[in-house]
N, CA, C and O of each residue as an XYZ file, in Angstrom:
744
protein
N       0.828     -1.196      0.000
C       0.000      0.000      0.000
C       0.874      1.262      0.000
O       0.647      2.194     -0.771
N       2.021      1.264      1.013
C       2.608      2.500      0.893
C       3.600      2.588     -0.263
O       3.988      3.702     -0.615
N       3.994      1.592     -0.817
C       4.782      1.662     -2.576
C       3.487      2.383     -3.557
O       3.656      3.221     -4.443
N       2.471      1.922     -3.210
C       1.781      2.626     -4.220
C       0.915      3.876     -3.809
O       0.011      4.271     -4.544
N       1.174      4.395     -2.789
C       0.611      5.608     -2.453
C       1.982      6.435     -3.248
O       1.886      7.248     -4.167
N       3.678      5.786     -2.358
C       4.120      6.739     -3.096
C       4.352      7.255     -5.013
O       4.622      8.348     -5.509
N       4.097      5.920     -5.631
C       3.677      6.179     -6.924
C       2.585      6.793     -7.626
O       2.375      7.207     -8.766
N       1.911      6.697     -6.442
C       0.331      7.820     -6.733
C       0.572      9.281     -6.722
O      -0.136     10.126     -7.269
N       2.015      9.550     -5.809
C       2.564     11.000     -5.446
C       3.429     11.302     -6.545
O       3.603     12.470     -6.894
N       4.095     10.147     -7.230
C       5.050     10.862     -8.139
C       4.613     11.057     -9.501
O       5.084     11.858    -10.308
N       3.860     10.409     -9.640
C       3.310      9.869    -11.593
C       3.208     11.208    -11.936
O       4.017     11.420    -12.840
N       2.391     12.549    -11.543
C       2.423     13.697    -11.994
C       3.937     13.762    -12.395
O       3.945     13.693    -13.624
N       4.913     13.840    -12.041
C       6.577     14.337    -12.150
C       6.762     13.414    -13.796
O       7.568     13.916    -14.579
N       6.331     12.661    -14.061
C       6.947     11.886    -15.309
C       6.071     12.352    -16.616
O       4.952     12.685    -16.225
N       6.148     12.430    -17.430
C       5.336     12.284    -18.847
C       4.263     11.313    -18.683
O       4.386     10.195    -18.183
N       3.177     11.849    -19.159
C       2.133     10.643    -19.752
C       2.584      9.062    -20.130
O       3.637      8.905    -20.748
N       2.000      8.223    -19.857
C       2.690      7.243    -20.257
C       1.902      7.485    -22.038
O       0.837      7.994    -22.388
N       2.960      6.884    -22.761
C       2.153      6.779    -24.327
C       1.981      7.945    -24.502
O       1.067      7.956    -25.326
N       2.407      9.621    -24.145
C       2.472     10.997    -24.524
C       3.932     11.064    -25.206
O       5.011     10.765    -24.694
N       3.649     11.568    -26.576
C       4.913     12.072    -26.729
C       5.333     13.127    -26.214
O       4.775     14.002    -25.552
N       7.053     12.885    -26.801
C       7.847     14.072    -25.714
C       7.929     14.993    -26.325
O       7.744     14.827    -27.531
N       8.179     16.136    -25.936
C       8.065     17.293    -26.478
C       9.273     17.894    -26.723
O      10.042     17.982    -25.767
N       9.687     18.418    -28.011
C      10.832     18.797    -28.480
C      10.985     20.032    -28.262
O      10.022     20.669    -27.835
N      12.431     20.774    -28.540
C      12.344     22.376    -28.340
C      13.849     21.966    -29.171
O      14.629     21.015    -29.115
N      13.752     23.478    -30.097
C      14.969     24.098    -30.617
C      15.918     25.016    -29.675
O      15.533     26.133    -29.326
N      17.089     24.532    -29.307
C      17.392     25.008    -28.017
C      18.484     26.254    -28.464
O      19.322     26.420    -29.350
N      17.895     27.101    -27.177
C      18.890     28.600    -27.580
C      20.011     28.025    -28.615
O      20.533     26.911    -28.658
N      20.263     29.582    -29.720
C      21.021     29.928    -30.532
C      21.373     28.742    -30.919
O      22.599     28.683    -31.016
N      20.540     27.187    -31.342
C      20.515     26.350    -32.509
C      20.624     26.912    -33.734
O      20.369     28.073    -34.053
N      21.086     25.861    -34.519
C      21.444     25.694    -35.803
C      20.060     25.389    -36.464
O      19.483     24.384    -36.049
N      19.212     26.428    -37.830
C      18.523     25.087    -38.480
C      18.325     25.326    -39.606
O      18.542     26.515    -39.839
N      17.899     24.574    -40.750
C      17.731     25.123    -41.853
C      16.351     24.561    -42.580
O      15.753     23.499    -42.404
N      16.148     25.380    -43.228
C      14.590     24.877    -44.275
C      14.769     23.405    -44.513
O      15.916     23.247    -44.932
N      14.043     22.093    -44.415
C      14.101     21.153    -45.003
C      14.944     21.253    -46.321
O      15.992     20.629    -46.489
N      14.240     22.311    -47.464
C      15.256     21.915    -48.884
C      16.471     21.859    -48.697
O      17.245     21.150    -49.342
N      16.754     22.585    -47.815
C      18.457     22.479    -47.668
C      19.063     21.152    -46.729
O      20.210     20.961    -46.323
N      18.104     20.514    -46.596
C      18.391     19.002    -46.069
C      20.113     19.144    -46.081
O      20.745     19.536    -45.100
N      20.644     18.803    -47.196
C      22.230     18.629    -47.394
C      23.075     18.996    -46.496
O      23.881     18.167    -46.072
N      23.071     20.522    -45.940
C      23.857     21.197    -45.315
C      23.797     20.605    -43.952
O      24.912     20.442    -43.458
N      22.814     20.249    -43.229
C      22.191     19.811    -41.885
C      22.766     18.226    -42.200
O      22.338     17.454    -41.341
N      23.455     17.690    -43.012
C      23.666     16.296    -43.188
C      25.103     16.758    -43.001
O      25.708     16.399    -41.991
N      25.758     17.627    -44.023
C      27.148     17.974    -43.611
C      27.263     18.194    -42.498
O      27.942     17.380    -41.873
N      26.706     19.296    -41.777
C      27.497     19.580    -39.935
C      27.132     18.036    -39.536
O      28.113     17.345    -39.262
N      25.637     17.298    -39.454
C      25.643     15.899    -38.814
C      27.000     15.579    -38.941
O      27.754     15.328    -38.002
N      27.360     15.598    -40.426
C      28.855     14.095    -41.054
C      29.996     14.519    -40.161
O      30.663     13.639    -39.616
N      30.279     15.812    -39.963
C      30.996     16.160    -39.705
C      32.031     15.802    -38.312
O      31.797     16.483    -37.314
N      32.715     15.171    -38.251
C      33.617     14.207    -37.717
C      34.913     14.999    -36.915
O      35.564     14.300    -36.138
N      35.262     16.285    -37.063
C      36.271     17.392    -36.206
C      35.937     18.281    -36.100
O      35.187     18.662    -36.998
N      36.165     19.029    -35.221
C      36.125     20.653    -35.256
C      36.237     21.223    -36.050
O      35.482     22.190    -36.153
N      37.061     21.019    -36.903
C      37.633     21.813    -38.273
C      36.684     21.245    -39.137
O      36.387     22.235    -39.806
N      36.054     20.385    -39.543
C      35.135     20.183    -40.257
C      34.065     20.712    -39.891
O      33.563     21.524    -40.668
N      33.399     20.433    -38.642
C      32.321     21.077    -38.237
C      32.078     22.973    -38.901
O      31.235     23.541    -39.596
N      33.348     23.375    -38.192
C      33.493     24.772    -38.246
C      33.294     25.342    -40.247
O      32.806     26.332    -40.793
N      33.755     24.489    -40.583
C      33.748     24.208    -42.645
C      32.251     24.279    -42.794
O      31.683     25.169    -43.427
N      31.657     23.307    -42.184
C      30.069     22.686    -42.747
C      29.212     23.784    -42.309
O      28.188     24.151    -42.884
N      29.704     24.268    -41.267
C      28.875     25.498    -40.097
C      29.229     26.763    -41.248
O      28.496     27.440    -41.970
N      30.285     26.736    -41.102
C      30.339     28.247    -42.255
C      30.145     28.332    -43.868
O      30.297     29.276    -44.643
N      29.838     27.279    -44.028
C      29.429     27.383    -45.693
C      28.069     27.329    -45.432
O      27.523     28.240    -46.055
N      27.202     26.613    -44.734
C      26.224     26.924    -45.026
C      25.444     28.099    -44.285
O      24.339     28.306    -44.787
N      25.773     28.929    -43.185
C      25.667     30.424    -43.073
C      26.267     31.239    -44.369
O      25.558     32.053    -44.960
N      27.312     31.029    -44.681
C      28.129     31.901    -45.666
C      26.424     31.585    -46.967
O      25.576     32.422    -47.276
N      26.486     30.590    -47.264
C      25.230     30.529    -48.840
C      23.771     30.819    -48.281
O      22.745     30.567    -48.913
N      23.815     31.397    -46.976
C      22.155     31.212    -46.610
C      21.518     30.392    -46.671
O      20.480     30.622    -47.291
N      21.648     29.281    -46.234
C      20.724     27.653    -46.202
C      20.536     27.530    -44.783
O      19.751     26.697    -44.331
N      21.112     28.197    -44.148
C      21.087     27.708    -42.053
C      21.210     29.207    -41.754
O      21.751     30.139    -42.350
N      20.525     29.103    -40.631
C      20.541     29.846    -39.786
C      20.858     29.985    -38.299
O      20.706     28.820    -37.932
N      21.213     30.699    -37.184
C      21.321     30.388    -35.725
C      20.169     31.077    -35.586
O      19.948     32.095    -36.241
N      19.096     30.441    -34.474
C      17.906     30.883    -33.647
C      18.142     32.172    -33.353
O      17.287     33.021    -33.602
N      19.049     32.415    -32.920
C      19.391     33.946    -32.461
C      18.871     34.518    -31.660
O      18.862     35.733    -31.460
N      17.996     33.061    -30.686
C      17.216     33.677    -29.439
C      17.453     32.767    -27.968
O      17.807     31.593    -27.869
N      17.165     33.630    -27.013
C      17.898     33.163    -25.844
C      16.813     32.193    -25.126
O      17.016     31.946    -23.937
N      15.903     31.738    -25.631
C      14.943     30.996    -25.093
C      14.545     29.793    -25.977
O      14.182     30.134    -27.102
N      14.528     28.418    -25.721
C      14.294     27.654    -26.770
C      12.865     27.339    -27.307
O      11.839     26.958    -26.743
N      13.116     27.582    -28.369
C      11.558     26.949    -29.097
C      10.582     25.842    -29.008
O      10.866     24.724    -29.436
N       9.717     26.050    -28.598
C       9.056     24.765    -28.632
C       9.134     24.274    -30.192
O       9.092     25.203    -30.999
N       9.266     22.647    -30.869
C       8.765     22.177    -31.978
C       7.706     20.958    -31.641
O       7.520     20.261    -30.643
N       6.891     21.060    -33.397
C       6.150     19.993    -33.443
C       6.216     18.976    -34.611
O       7.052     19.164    -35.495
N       5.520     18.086    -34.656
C       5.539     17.019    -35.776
C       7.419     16.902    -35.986
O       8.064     17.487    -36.856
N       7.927     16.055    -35.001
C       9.413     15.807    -35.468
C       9.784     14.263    -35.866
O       9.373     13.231    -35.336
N      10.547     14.397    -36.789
C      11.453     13.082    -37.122
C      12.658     13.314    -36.500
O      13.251     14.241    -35.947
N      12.792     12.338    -36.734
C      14.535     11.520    -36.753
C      14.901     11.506    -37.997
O      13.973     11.404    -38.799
N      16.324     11.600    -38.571
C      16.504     11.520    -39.568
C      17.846     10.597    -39.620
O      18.179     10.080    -38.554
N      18.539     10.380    -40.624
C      19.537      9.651    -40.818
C      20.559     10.119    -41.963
O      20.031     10.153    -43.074
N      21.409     10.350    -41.940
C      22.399     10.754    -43.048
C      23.052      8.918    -43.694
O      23.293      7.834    -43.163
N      23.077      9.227    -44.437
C      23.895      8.305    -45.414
C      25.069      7.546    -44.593
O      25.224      6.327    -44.668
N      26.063      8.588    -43.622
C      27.354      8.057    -43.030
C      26.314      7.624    -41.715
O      26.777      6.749    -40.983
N      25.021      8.135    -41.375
C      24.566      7.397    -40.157
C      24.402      8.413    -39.169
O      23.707      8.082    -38.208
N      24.947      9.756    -39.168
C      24.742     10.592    -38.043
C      23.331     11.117    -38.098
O      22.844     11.516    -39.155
N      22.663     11.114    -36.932
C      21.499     11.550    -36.981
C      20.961     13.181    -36.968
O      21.822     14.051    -36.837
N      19.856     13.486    -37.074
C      19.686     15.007    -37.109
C      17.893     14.521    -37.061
O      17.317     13.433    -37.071
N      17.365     16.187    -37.000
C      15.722     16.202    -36.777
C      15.628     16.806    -37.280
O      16.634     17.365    -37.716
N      14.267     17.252    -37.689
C      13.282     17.712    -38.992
C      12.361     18.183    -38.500
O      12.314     17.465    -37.501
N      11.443     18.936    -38.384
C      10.647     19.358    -37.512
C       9.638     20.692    -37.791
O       9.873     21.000    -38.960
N       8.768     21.488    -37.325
C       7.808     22.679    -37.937
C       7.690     23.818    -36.394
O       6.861     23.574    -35.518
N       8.206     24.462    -36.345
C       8.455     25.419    -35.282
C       6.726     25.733    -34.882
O       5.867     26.102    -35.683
N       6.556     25.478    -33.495
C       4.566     25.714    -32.913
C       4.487     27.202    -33.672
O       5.288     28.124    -33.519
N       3.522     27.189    -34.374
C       2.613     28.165    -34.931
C       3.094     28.505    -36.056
O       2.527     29.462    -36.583
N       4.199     27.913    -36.768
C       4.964     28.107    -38.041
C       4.569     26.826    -39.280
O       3.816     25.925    -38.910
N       4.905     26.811    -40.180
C       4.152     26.147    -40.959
C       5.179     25.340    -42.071
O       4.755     24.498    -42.863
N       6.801     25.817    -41.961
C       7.613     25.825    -42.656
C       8.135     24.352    -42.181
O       7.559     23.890    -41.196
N       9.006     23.689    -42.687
C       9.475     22.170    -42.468
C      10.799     22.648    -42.124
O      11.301     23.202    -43.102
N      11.717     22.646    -40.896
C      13.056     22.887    -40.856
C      13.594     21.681    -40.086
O      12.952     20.995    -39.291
N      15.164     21.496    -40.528
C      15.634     20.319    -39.859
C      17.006     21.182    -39.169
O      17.391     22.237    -39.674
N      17.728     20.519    -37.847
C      18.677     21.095    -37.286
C      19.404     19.724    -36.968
O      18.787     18.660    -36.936
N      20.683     19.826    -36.750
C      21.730     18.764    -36.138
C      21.310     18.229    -34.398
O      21.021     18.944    -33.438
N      21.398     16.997    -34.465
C      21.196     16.763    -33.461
C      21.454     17.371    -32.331
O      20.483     17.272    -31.581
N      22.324     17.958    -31.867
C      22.923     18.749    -31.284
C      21.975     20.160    -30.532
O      21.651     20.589    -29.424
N      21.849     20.434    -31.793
C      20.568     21.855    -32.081
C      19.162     21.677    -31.030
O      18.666     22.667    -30.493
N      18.586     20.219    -30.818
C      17.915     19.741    -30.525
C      17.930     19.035    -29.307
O      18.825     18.205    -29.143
N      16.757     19.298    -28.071
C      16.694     18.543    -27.208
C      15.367     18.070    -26.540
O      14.515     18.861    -26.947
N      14.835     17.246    -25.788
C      13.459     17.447    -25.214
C      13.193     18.434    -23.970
O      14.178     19.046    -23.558
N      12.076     18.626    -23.394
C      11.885     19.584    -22.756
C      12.309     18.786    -21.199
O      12.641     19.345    -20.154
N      12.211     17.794    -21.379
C      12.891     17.038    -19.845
C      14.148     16.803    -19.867
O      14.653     16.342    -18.842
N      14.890     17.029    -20.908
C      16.316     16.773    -20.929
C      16.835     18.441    -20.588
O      17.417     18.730    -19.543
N      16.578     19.228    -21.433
C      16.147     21.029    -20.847
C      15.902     21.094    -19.264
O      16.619     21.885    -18.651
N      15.035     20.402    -18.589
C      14.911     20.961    -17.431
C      15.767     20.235    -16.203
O      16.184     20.608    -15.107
N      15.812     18.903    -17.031
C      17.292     18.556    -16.357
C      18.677     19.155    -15.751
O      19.305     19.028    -14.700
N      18.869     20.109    -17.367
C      19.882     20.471    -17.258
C      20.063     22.236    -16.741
O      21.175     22.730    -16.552
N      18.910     22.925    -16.592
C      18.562     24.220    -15.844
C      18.418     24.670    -14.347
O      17.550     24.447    -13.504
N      19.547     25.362    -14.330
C      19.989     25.379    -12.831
C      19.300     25.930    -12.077
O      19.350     25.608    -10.889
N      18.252     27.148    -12.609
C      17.068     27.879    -12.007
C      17.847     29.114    -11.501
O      17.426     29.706    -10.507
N      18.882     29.500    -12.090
C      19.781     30.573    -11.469
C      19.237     31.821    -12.133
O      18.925     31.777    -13.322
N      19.080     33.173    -11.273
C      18.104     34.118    -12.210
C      19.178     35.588    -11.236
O      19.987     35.796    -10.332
N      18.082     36.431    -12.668
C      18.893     37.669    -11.917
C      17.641     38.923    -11.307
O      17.485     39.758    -12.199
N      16.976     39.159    -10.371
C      16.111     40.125    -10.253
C      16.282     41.492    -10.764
O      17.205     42.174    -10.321
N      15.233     42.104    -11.931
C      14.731     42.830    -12.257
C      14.319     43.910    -11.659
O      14.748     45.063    -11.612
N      13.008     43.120    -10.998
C      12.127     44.078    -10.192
C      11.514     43.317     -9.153
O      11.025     42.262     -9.557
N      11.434     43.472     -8.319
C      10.916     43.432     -6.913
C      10.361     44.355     -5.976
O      11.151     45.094     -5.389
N       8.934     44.457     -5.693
C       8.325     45.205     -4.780
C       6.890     44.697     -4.413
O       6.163     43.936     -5.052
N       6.630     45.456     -2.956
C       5.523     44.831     -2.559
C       4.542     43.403     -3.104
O       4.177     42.341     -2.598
N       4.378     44.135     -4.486
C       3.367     43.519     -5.515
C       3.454     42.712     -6.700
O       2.664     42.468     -7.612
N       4.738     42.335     -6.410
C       5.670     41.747     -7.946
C       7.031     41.422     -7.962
O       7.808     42.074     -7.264
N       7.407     40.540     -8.634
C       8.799     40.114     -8.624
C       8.758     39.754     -9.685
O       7.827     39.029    -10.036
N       9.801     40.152    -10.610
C      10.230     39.667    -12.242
C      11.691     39.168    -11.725
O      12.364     39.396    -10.720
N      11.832     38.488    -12.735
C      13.561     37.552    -12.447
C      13.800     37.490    -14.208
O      12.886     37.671    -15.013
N      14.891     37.264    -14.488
C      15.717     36.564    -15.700
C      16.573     35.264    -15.522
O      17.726     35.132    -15.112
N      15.651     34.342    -15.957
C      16.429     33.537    -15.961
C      17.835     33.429    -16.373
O      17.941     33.804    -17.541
N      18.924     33.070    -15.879
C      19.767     32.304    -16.758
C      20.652     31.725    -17.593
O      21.850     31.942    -17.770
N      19.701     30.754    -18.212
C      19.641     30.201    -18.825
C      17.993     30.664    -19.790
O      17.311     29.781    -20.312
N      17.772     31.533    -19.828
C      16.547     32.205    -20.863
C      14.955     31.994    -20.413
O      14.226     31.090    -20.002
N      14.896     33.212    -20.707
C      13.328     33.360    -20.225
C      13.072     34.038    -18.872
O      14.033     33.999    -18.104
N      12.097     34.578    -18.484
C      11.500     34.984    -16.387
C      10.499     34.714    -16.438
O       9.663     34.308    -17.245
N      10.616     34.999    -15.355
C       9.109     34.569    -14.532
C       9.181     35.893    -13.759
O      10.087     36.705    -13.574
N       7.737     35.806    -13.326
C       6.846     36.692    -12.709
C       6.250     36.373    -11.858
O       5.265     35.667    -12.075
N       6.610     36.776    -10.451
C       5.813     36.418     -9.380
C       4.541     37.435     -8.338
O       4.907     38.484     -7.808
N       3.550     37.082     -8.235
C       2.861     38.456     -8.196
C       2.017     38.071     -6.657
O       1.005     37.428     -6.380
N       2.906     38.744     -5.970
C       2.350     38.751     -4.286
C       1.391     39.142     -4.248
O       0.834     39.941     -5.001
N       0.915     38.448     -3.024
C      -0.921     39.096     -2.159
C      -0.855     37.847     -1.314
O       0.089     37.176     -0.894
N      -2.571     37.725     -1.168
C      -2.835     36.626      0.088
C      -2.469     35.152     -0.590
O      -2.124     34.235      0.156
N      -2.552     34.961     -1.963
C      -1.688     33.905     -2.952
C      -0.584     34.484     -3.576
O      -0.561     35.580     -4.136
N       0.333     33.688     -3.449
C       1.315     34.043     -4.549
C       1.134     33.342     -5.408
O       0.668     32.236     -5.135
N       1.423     33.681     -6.803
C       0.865     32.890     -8.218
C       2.365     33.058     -9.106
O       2.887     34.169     -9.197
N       2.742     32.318     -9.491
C       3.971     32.533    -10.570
C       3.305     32.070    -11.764
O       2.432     31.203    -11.750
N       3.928     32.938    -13.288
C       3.828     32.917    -14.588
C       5.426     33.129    -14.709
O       6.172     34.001    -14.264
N       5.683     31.771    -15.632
C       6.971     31.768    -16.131
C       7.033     31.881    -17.699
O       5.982     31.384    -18.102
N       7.713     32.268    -18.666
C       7.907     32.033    -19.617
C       9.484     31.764    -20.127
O      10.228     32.666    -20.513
N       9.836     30.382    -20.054
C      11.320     29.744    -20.009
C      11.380     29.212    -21.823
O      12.418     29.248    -22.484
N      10.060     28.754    -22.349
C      10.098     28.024    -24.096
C       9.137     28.924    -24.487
O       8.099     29.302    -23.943
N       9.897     29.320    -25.980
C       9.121     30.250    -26.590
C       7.921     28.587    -27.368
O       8.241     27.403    -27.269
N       6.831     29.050    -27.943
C       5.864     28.731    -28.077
C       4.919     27.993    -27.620
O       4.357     27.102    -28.258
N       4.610     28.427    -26.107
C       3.509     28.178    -25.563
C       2.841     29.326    -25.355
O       3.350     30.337    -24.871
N       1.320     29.175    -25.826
C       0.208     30.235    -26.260
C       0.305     31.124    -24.885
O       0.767     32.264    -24.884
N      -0.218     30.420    -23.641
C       0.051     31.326    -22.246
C       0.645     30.580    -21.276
O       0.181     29.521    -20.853
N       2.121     31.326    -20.735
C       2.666     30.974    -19.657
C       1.956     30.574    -18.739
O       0.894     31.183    -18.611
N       2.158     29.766    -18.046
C       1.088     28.442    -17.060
C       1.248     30.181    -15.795
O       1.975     31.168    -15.685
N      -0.161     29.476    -15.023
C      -0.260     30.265    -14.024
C      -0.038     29.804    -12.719
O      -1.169     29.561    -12.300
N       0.825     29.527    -11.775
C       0.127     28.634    -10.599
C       0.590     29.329     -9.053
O       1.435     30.165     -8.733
N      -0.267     28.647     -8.413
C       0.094     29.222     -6.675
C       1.268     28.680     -6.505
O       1.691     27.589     -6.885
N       1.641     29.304     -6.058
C       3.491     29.105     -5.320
C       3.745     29.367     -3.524
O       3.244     30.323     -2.932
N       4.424     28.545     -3.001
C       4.793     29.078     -1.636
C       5.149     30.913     -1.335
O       5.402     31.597     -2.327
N       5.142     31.334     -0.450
C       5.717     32.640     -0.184
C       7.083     32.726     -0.030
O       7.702     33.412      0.785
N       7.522     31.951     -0.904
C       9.333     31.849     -0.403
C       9.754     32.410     -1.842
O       9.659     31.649     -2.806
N      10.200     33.673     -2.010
C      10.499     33.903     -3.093
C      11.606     33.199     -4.294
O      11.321     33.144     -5.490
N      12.914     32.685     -3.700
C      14.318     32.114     -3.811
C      13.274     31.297     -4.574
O      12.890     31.483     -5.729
N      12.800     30.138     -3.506
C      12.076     28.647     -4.359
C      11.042     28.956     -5.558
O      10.912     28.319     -6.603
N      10.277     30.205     -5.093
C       9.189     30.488     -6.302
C       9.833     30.269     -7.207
O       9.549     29.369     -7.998
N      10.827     31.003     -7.325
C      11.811     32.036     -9.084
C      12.756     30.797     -9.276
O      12.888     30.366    -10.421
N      13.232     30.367     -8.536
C      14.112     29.105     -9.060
C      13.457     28.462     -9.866
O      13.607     28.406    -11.087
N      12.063     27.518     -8.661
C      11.508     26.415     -9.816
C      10.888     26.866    -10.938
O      10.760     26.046    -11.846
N      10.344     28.302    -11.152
C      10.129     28.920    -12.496
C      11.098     28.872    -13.415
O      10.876     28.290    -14.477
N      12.397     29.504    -13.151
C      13.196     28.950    -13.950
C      13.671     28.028    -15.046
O      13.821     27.976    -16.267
N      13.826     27.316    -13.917
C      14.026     25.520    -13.804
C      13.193     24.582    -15.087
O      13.537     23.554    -15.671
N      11.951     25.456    -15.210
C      11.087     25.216    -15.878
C       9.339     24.220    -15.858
O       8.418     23.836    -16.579
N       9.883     24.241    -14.361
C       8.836     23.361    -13.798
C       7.480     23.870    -13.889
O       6.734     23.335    -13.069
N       6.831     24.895    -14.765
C       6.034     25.479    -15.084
C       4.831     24.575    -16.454
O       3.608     24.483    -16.559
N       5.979     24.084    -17.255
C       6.048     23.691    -18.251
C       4.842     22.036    -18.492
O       4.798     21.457    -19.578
C-alpha cells in the first residue's frame, strides 16, 4: 500500500505514459529549411572541429542555415529523426505556430525534460516590490511572481507556448523564481 501511495505522489513528475515528448529548438541552434536538407547532413557528417566549423560556415556563408538567435528555446512539433547516409542523426521538424518544415543537427535539438534537467534555475532580479517580482532567468526566459494573500507565478522559459502556465506558489520567493526557472512550469 505505501509503494503505491508513493507512486500515486510521483506519476504527476513523469510524462504521460504513451504521450509524446516534447521537443524544443534550443537557444542559438542551428537550423535550416528542409530543402536544404544537405547542409544539416554535412554539420551531422561532420567528424572534427575543423570540419564542423567548414560545414557550419558554408552553409551560413550561402544562406541555407541559420542560428535561432534567441535566448529561449523553441518549442517544436511534428518531429522526425533523420539519418544521413554516413549514419549521423539530425531532426526535422515545424516550429509551434509556423508552418515551414526545418531540420537542425542533433545537437541543435533537445526534449523539454532533458532542458529541465539540465537548468539550474539561477536568475537575476529585475524588479521586486511589494506587488511583484520579475527575475531573468539564466539560462533564458522569467518569470513573474505576483504577491498578495496567494502568490501565483507565470513563467515564460520556451518560446511557443500560447500562455505561460499560471500557478500558486509558496511565499518563499528564492524557491518560487528558481523552480520557475528551472522550468517546472512547463
Amino acid at each position: 500500500m505505501r509503494n503505491l501511495i508513493v507512486g500515486f505522489l510521483l506519476l504527476p513528475t513523469f510524462p504521460a505514459y504513451g504521450a509524446p515528448e516534447q521537443y524544443v529548438v534550443k537557444s542559438q541552434g542551428i537550423y535550416c529549411p528542409a530543402k536544404n536538407q544537405e547542409s544539416v547532413e554535412k554539420i551531422a557528417d561532420a567528424d572534427s572541429d575543423e570540419s564542423l566549423k567548414r560545414a557550419v560556415g558554408a552553409a551560413f556563408v550561402s544562406g541555407e542555415c541559420i542560428s535561432s538567435g534567441i535566448e529561449v528555446p523553441v518549442l517544436v512539433d511534428k518531429v522526425s529523426r533523420e539519418r544521413t547516409s554516413r549514419g549521423s542523426h539530425y531532426y526535422c521538424y515545424v516550429r509551434r505556430g509556423d508552418h515551414e518544415r526545418l531540420c537542425s543537427a542533433a545537437p541543435s535539438i533537445a526534449t523539454v525534460t532533458q532542458l529541465q534537467g539540465e537548468r539550474t534555475g539561477d536568475f537575476t532580479v529585475i524588479a521586486d516590490n511589494e506587488k511583484v517580482l520579475v527575475a531573468k532567468c539564466a539560462e533564458g526566459g522569467r518569470v513573474v511572481v505576483e504577491k498578495g494573500k496567494q502568490w501565483r507565478r507565470r513563467s515564460a522559459v520556451f518560446l511557443g507556448v500560447e500562455e505561460p502556465v499560471e500557478r500558486e506558489v509558496p511565499p518563499d520567493k528564492e524557491r518560487a523564481v528558481r523552480d520557475g526557472c528551472k522550468g517546472f512550469d512547463f
